[in-house]
C-alpha positions as CSV (number, residue, x, y, z in Angstrom):
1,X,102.5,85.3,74.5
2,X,105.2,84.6,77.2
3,X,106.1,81.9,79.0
4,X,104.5,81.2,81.9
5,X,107.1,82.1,85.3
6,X,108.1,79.5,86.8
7,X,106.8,78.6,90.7
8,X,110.2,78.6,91.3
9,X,110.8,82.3,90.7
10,X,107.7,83.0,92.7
11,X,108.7,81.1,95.8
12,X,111.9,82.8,96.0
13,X,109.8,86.0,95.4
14,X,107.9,85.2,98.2
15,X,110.9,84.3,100.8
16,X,113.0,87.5,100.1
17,X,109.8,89.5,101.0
18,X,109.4,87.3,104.0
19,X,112.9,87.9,105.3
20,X,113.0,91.1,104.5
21,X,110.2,91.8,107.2
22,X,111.0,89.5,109.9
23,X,114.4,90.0,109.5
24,X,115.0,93.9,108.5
25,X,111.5,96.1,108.9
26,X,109.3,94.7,111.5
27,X,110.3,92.3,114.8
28,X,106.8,91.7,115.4
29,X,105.3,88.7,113.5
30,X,101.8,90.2,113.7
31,X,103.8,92.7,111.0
32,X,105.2,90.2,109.0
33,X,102.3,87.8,109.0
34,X,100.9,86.7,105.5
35,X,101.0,82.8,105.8
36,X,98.7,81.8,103.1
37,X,101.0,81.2,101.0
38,X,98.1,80.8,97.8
39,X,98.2,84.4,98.4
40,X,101.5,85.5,98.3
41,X,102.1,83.1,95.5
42,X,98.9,84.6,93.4
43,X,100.4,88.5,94.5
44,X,103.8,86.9,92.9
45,X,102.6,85.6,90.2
46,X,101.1,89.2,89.1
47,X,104.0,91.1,89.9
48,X,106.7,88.3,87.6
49,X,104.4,88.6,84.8
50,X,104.4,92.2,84.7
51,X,108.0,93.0,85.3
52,X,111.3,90.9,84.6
53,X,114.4,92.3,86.8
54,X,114.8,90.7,90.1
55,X,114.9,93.9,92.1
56,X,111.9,95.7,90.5
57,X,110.0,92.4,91.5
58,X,110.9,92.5,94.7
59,X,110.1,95.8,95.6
60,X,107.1,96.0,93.6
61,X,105.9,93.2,95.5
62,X,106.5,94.7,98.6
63,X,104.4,97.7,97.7
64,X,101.9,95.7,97.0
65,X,101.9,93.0,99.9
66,X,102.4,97.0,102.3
67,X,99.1,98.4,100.3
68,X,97.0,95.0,100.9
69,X,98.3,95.6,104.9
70,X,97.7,99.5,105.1
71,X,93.9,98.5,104.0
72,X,93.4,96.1,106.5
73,X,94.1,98.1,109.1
74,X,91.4,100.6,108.4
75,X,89.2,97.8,108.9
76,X,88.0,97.3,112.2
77,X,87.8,93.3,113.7
């Protein structure tokens, strides 16, 4: 079994995605949105466990964090 990754890893995991959309893709904070940070932590946690390079996390993560947003735009308020 491995070790467990550290919260640590998955902060960082989470601030490179956040400054990566405020900062490079999307002006709008409606885009970049995603404060709960259980959530983004939980997402992170997933996406370290299943891969170990840096930049693989990162733009796995992404995917995933654009797939969750894609879906709730389908869905009306």
């Amino acid at each position: 079994m491995t070790s467990p990754v550290a919260i640590q890893e998955l902060k960082v995991l989470v601030q490179l995605h956040r400054i990566f959309w405020r900062y490079i893709a999307a002006c709008d904070l409606l885009l970049c949105g995603m404060d709960d940070l259980a959530f983004l932590l939980s997402v992170a946690r997933v996406v370290c466990e299943a891969l170990t390079e840096a930049t693989e996390r990162f733009w796995c993560y992404k995917g995933i964090l654009e797939l969750f947003h894609s879906s709730l735009e389908l869905v009306g308020p």
